[in-house]
DOKERO-400048 format. One line per 5 residues: their letters; for each residue x negated, z, y of N, C-alpha, C. Coordinates in nm, 3 decimals, m for minus. Atoms other than C-alpha are relative to their C-alpha. Layout:
N
A	X:Z:Y:X:Z:Y:X:Z:Y ~ ...;
***
This chain:
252
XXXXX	m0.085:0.000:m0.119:0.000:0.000:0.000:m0.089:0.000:0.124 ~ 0.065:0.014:m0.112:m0.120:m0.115:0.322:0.036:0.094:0.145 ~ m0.054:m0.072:m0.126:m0.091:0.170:0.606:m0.074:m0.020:0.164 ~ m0.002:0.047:m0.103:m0.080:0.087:0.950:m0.149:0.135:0.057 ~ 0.111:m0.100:m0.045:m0.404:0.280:1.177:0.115:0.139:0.033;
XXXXX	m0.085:m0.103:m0.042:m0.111:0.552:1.337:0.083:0.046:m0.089 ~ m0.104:m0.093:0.048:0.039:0.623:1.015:0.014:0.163:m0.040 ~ m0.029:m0.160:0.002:m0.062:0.959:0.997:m0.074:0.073:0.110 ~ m0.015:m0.109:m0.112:m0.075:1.244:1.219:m0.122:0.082:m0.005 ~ 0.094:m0.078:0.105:m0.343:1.444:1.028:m0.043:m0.019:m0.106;
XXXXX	0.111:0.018:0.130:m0.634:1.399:0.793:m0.046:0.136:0.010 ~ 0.061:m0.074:0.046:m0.757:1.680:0.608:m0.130:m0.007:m0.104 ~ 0.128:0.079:0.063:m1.119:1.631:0.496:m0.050:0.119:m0.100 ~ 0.069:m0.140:0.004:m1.250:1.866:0.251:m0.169:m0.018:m0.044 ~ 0.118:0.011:m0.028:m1.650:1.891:0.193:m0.055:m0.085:0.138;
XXXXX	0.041:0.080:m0.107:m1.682:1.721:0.526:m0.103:m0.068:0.022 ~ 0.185:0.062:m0.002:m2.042:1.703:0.546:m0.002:m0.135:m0.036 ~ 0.033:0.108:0.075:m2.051:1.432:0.300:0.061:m0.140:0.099 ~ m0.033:0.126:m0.108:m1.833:1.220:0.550:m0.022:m0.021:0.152 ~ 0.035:0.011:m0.173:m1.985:1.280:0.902:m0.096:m0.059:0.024;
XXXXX	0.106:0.031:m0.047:m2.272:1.096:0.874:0.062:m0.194:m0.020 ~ m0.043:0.097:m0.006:m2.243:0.719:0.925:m0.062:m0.062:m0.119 ~ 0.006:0.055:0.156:m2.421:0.620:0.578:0.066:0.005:m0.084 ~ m0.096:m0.019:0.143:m2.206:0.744:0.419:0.157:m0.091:0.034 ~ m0.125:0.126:m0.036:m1.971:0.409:0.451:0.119:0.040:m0.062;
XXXXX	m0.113:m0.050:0.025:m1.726:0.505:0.222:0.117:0.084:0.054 ~ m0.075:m0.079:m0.032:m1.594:0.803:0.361:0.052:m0.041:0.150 ~ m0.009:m0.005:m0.171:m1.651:0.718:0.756:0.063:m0.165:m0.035 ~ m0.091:0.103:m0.042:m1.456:0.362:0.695:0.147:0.040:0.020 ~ m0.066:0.018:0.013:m1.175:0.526:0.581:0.044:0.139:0.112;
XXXXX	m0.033:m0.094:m0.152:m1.195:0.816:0.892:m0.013:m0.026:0.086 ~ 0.026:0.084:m0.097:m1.295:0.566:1.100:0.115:m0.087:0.035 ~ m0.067:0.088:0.011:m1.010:0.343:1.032:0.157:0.106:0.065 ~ m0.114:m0.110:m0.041:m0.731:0.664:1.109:m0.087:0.091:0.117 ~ 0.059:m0.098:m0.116:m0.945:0.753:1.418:0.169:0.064:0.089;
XXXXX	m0.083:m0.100:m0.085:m0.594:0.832:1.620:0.037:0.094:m0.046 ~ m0.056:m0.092:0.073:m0.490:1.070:1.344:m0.089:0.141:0.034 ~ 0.011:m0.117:m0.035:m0.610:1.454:1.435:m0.057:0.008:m0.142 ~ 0.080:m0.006:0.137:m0.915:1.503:1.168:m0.032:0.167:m0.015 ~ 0.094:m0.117:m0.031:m0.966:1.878:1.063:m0.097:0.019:m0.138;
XXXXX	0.099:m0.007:0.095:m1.262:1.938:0.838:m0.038:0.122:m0.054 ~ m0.014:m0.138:0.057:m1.329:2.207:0.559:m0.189:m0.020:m0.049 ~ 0.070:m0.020:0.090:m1.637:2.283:0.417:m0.130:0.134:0.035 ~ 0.143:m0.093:m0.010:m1.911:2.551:0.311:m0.102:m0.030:0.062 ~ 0.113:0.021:m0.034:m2.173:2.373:0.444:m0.033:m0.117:0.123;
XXXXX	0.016:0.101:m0.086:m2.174:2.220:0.779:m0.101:m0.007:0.074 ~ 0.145:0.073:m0.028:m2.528:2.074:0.835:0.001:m0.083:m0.093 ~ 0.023:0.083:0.135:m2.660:1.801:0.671:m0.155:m0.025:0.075 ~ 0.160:m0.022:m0.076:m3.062:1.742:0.691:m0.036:m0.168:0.051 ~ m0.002:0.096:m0.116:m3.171:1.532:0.952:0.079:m0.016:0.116;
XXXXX	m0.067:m0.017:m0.147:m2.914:1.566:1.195:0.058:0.112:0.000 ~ m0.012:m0.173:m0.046:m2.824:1.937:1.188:0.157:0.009:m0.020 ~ m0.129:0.004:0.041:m2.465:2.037:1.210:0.024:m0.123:0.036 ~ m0.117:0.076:m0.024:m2.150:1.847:1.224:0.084:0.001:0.102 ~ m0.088:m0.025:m0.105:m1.984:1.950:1.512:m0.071:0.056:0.133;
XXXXX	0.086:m0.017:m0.172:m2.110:1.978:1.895:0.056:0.102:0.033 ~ 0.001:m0.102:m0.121:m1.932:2.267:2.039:0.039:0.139:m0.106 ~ m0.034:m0.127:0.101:m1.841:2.631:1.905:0.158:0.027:0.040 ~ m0.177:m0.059:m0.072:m1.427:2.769:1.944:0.010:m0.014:0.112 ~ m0.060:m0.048:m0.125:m1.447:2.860:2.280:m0.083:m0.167:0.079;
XXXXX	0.034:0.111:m0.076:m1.620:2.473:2.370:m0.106:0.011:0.092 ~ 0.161:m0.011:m0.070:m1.940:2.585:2.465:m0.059:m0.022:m0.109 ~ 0.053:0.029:0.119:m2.204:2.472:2.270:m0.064:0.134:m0.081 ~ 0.059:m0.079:0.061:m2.303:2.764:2.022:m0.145:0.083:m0.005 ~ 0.118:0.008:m0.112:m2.584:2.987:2.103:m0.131:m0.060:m0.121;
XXXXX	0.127:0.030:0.092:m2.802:2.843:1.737:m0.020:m0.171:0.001 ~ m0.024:0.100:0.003:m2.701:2.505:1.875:m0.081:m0.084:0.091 ~ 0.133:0.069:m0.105:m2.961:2.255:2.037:m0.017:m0.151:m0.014 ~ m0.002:0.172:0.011:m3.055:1.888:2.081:m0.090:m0.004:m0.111 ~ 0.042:0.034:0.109:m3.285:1.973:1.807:0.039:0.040:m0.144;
XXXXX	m0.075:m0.027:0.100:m3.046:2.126:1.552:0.133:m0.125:m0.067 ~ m0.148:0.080:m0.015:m2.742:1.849:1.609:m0.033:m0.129:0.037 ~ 0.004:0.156:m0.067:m2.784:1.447:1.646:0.133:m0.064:m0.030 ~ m0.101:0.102:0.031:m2.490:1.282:1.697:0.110:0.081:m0.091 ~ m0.045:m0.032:0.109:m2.253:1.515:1.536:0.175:m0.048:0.007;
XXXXX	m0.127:0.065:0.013:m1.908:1.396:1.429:0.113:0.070:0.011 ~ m0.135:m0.076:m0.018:m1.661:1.639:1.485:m0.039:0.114:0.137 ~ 0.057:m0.028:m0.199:m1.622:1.772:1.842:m0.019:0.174:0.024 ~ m0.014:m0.227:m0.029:m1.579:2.187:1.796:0.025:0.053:m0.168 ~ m0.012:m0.102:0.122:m1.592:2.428:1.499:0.145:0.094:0.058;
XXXXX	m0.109:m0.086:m0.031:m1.217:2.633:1.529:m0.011:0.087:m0.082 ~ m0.038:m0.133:0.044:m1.266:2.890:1.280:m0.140:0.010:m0.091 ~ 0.120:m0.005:0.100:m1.572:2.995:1.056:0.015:0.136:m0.067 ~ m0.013:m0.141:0.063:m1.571:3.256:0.794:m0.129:m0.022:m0.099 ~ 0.131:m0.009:0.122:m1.939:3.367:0.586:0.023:0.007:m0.087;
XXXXX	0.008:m0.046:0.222:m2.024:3.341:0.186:m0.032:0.137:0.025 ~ m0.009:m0.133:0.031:m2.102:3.719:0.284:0.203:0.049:0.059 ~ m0.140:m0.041:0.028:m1.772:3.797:0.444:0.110:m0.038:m0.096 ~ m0.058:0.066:0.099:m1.601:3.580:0.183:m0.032:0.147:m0.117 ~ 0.051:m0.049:0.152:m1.767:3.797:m0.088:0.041:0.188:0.035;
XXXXX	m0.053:m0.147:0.030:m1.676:4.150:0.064:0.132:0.022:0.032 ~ m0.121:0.005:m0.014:m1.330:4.059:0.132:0.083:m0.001:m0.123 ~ m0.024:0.011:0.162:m1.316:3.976:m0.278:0.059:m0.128:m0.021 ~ m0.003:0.167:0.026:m1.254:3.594:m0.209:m0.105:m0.040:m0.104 ~ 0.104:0.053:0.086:m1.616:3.537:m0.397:m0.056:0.087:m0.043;
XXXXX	0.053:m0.088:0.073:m1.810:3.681:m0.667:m0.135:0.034:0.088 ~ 0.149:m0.060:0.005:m2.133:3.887:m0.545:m0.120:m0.054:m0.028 ~ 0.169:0.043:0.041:m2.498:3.702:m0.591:m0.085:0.110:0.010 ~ 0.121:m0.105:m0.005:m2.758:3.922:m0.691:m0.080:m0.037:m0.032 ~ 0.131:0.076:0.013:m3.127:3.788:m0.691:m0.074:0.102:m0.128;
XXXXX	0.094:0.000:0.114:m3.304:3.784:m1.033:m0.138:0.119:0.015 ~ 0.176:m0.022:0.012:m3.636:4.000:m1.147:m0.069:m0.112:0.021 ~ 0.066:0.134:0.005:m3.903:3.790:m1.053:m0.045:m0.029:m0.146 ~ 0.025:0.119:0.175:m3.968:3.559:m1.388:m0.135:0.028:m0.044 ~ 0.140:m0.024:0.026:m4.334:3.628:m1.366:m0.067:m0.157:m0.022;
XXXXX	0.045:0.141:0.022:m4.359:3.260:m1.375:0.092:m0.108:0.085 ~ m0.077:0.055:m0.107:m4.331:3.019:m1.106:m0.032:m0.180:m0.007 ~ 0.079:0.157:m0.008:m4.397:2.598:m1.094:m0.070:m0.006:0.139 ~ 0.051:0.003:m0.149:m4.644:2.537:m0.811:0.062:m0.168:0.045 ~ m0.043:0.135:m0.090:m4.483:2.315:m0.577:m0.072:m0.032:0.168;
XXXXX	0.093:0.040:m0.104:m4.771:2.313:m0.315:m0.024:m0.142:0.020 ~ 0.043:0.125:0.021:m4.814:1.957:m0.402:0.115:m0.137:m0.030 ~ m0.114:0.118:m0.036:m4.470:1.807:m0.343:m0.038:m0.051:0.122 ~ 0.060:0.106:m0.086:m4.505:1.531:m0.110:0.168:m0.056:0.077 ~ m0.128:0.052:m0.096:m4.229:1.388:0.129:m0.012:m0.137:m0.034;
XXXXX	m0.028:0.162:0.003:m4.092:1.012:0.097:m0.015:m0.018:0.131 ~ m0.024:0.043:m0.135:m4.031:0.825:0.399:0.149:0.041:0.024 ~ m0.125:m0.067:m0.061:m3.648:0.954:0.398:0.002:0.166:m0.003 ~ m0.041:m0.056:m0.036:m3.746:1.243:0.432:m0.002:0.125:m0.157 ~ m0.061:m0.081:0.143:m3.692:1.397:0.056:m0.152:m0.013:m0.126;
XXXXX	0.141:m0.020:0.139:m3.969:1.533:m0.237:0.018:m0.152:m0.046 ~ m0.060:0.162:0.028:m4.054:1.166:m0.351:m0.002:0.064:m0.154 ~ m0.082:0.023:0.126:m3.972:1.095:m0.703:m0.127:0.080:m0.062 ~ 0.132:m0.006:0.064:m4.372:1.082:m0.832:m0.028:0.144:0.030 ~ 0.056:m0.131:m0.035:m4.484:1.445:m0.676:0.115:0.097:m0.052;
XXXXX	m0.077:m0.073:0.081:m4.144:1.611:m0.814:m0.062:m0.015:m0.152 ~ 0.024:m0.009:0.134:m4.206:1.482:m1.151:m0.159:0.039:m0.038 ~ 0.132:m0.066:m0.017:m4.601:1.581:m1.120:0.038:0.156:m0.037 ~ m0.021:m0.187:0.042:m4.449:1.962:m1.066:0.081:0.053:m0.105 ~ m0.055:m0.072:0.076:m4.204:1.989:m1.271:0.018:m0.022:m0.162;
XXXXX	0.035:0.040:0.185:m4.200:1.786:m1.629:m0.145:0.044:m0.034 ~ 0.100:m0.034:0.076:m4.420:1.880:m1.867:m0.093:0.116:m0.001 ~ 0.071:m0.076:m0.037:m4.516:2.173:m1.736:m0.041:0.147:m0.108 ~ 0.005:m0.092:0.126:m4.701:2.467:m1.937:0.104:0.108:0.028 ~ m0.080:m0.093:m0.036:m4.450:2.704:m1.778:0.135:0.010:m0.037;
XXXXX	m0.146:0.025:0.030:m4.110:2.584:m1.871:0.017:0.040:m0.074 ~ m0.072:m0.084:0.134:m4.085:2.718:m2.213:m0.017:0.124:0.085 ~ m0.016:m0.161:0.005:m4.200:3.087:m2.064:0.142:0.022:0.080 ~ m0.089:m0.061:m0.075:m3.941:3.045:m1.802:0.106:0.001:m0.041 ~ m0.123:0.019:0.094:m3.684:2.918:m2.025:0.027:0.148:m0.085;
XXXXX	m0.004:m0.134:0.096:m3.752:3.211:m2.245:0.064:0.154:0.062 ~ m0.042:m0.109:m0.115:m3.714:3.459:m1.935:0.146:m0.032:0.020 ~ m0.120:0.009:m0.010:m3.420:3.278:m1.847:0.146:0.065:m0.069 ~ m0.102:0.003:0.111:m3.237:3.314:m2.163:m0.001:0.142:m0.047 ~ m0.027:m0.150:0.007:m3.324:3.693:m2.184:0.042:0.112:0.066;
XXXXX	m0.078:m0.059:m0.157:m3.177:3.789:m1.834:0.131:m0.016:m0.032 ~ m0.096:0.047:0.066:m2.887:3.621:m1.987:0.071:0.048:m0.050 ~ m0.067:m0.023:0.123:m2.806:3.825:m2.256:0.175:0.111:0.060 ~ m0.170:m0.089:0.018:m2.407:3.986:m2.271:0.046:m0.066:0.187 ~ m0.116:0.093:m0.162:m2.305:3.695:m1.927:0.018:m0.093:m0.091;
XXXXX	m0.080:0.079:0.036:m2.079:3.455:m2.000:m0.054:m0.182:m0.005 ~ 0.062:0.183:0.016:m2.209:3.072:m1.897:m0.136:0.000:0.144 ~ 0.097:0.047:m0.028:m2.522:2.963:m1.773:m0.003:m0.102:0.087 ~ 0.026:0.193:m0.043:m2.607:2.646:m1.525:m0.156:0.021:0.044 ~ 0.126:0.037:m0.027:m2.945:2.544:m1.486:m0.030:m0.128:0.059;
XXXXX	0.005:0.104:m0.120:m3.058:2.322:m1.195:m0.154:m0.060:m0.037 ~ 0.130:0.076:0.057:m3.330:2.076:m1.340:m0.019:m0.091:0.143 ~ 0.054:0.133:m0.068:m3.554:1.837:m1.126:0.018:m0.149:m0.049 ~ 0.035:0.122:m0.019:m3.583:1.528:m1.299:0.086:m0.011:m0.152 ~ m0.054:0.036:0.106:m3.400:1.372:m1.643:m0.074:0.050:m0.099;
XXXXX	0.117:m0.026:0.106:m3.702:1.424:m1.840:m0.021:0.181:m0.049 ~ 0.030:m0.093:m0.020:m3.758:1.783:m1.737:0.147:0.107:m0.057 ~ m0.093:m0.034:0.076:m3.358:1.879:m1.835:m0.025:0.017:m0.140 ~ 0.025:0.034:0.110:m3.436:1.726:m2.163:m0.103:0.081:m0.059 ~ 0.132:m0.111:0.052:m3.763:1.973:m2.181:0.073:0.136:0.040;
XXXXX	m0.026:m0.127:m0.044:m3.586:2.263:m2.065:0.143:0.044:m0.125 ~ m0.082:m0.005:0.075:m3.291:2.210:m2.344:m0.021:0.020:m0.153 ~ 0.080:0.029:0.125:m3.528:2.156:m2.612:m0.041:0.170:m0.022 ~ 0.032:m0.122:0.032:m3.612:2.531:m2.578:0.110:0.109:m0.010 ~ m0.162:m0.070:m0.021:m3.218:2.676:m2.536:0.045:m0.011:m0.148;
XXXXX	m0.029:m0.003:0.113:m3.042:2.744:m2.873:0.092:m0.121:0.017 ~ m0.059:0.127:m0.004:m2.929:2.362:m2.991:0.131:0.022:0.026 ~ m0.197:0.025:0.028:m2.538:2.469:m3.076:0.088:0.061:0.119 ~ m0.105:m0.063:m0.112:m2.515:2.633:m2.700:m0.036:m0.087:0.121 ~ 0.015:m0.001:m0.115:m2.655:2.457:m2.479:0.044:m0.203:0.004;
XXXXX	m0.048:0.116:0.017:m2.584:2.039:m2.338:m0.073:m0.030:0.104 ~ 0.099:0.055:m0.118:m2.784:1.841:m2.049:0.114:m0.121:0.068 ~ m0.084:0.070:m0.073:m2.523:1.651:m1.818:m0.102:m0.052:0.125 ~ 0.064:0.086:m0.108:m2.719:1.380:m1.591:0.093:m0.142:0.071 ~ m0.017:0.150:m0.079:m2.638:1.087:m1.339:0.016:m0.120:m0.162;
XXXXX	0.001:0.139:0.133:m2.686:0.866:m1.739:0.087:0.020:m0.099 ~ m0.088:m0.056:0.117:m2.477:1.089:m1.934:0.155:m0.118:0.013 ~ m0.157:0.028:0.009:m2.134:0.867:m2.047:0.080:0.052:0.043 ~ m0.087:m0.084:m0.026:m1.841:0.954:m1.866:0.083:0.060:m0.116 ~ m0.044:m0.074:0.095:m1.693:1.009:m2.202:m0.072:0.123:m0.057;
XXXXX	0.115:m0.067:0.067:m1.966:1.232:m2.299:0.008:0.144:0.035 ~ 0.017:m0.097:m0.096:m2.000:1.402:m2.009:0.138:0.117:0.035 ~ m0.115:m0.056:0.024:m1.630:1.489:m1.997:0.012:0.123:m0.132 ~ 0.016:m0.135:0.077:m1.656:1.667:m2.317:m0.105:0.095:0.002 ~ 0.111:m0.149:m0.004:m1.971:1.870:m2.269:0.071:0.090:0.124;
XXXXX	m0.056:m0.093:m0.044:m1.779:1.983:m1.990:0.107:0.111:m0.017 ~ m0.112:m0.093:0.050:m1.455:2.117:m2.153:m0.075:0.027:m0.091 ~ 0.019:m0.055:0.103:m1.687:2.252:m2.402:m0.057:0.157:0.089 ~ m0.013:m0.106:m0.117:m1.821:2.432:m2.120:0.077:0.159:0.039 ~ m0.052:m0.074:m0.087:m1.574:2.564:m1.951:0.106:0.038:m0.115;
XXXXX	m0.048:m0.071:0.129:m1.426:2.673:m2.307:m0.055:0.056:m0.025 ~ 0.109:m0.095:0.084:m1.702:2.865:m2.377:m0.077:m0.039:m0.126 ~ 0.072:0.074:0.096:m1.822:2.652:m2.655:m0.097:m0.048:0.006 ~ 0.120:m0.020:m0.014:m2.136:2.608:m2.500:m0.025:0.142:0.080 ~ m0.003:m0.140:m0.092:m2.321:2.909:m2.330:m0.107:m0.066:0.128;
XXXXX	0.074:0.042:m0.169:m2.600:2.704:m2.115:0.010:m0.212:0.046 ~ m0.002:0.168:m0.036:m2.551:2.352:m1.894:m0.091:m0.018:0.092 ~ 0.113:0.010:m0.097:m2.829:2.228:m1.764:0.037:m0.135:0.095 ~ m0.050:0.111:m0.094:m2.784:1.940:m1.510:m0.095:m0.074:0.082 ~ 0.111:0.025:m0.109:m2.970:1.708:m1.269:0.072:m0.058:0.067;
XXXXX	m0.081:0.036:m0.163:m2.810:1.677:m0.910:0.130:m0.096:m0.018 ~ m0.157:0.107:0.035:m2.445:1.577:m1.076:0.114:0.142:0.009 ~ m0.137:m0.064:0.001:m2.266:1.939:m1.078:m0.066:0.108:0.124 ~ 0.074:m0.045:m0.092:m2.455:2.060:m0.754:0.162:0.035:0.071 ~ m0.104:m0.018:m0.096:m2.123:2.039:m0.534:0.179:0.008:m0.067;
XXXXX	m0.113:0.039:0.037:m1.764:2.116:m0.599:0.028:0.021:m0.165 ~ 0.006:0.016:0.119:m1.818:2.170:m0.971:0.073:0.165:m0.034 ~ m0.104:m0.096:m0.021:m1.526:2.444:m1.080:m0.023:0.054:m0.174 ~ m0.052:m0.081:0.086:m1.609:2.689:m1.370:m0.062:0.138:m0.029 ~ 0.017:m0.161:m0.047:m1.529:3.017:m1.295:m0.080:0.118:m0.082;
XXXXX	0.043:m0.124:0.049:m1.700:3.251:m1.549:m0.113:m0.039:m0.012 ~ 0.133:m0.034:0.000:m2.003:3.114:m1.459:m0.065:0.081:0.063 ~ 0.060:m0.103:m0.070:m2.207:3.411:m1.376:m0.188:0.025:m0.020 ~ 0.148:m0.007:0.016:m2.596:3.312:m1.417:m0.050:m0.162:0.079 ~ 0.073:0.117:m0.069:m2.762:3.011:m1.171:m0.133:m0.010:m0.007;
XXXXX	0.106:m0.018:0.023:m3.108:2.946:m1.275:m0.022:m0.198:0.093 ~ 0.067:0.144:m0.063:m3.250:2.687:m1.026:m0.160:m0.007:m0.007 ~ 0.093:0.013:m0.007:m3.518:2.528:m1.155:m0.079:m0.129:m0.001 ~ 0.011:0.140:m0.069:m3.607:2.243:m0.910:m0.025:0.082:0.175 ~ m0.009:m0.028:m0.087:m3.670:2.195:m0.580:0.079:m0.063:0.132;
XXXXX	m0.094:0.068:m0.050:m3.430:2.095:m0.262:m0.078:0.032:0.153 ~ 0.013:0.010:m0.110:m3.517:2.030:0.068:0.164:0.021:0.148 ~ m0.125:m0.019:m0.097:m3.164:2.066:0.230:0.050:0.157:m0.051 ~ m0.042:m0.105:m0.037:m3.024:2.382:0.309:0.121:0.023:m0.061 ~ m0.165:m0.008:0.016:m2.660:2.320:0.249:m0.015:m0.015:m0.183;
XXXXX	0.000:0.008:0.135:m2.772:2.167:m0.117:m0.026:0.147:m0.075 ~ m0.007:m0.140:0.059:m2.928:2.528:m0.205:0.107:0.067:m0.002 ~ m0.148:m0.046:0.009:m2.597:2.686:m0.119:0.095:m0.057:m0.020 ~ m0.136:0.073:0.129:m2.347:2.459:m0.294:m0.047:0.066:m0.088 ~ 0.032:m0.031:0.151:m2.593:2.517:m0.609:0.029:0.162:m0.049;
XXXXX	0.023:m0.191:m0.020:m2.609:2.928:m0.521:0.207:m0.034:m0.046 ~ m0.108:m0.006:0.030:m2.230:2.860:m0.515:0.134:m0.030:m0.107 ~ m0.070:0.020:0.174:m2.135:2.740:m0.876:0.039:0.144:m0.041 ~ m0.070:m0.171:0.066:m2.153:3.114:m0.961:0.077:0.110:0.061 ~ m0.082:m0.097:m0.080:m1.928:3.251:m0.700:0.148:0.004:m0.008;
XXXXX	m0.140:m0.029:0.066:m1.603:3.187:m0.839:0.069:0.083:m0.003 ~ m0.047:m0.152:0.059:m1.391:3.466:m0.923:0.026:m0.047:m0.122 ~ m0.080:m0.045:0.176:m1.307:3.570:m1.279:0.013:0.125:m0.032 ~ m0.019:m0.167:0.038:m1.183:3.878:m1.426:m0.098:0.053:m0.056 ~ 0.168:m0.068:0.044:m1.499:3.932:m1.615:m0.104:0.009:0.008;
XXXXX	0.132:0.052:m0.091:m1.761:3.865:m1.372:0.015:0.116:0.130 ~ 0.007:m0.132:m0.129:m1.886:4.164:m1.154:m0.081:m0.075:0.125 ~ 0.081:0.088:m0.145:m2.123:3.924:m0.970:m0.050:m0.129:m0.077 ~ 0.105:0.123:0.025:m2.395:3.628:m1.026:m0.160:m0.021:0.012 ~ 0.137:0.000:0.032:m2.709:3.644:m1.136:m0.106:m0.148:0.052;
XX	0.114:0.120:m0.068:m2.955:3.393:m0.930:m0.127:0.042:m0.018 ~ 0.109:0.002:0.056:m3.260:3.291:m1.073:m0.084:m0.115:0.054;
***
């Protein structure tokens, strides 16, 4: 059905971020195309890296006082109207509790990641730090013993290869590796096996980072590295769910 530019009144955007930047064609044709419509935008995480927030002014239409020509380029939505924190969220009993891990005693050195030209760890200096590394089994091992009597697991891999090495050390009949290559048929069921409890750990590479919904996960083991801000807190935010049998979330 073909709708006219004025047929609606209001767009409701939710992860916004993802649509305020002008690369991202998809989203900004089709908010671009209902510009007279009144756009309000939801999301946890309004920055995106390289141009800072999303929105130029604060409630009261002054610009904010963490707000600057070098935090904000060009941002797409004209004022922030309401903001509420992942801490006030979490003592209000909207979100589960994060509580930061023992240290592992074992860390990947990432002194020797390297920047692309956009900006992002390039491909070659990630996979340098993190496949193959002598450390992954110990940390895997740590992982999986912090673990013991929580419910589901997600583990935030760097690279395809490095999932695949980090799964190889998880007990075969619990754990599954969901990537960007995995079959959507595939991938579909490792998830309802998931979020059935029929697995206990999912490891992943930058496919259940945002938006990804299952609540009794209560253990985040990120082990990769991210250059955006907002990406660390989506991933921090897989385990904030509520569930009845989750006192908090174990970040690792």
């Amino acid at each position: 059905k073909q709708f006219t530019r004025d047929f609606f009144d209001l767009i409701i955007v939710d992860e916004c971020h993802r649509g305020s930047a002008a690369a991202d064609s998809a989203w900004r044709e089709v908010l671009d195309y209902f510009s007279s419509a009144t756009q309000i935008g939801m999301t946890a995480t309004p920055y995106r890296m390289g141009t800072g927030y999303i929105y130029a002014a604060d409630y009261t239409m002054d610009p904010p006082l963490f707000y600057d020509e070098e935090k904000a380029i060009d941002p797409y939505y004209s004022r922030l109207v309401y903001r509420v924190t992942a801490g006030e969220l979490v003592s209000q009993g909207f979100l589960t509790k994060p509580v930061i891990g023992e240290d592992a005693g074992e860390h990947y050195d990432t002194s020797k990641l390297e920047m692309d030209r956009m900006g992002r760890f390039s491909a070659q200096s990630t996979a340098l730090t993190f496949e193959k590394s002598t450390k992954t089994k110990t940390i895997i091992e740590k992982v999986v013993s912090m673990s013991v009597g929580r419910m589901g697991v997600m583990i935030f891999a760097a690279t395809i290869s490095h999932a695949e090495e980090i799964a190889g050390y998880l007990p075969q009949d619990q754990a599954a590796v969901v990537t960007g290559s995995t079959k959507k048929k595939d991938r579909e069921a490792i998830i309802q096996a998931f979020k059935a409890r029929k697995l206990r750990y999912l490891v992943n590479v930058s496919v259940l980072c945002v938006g990804f919904d299952a609540a009794h996960v209560d253990v985040v083991a990120i082990l990769r590295a991210t250059e955006s801000a907002g990406l660390l807190q989506q991933i921090i935010g897989r385990g904030l769910r509520l569930h009845d049998d989750k006192a908090d979330c174990l970040v690792l």
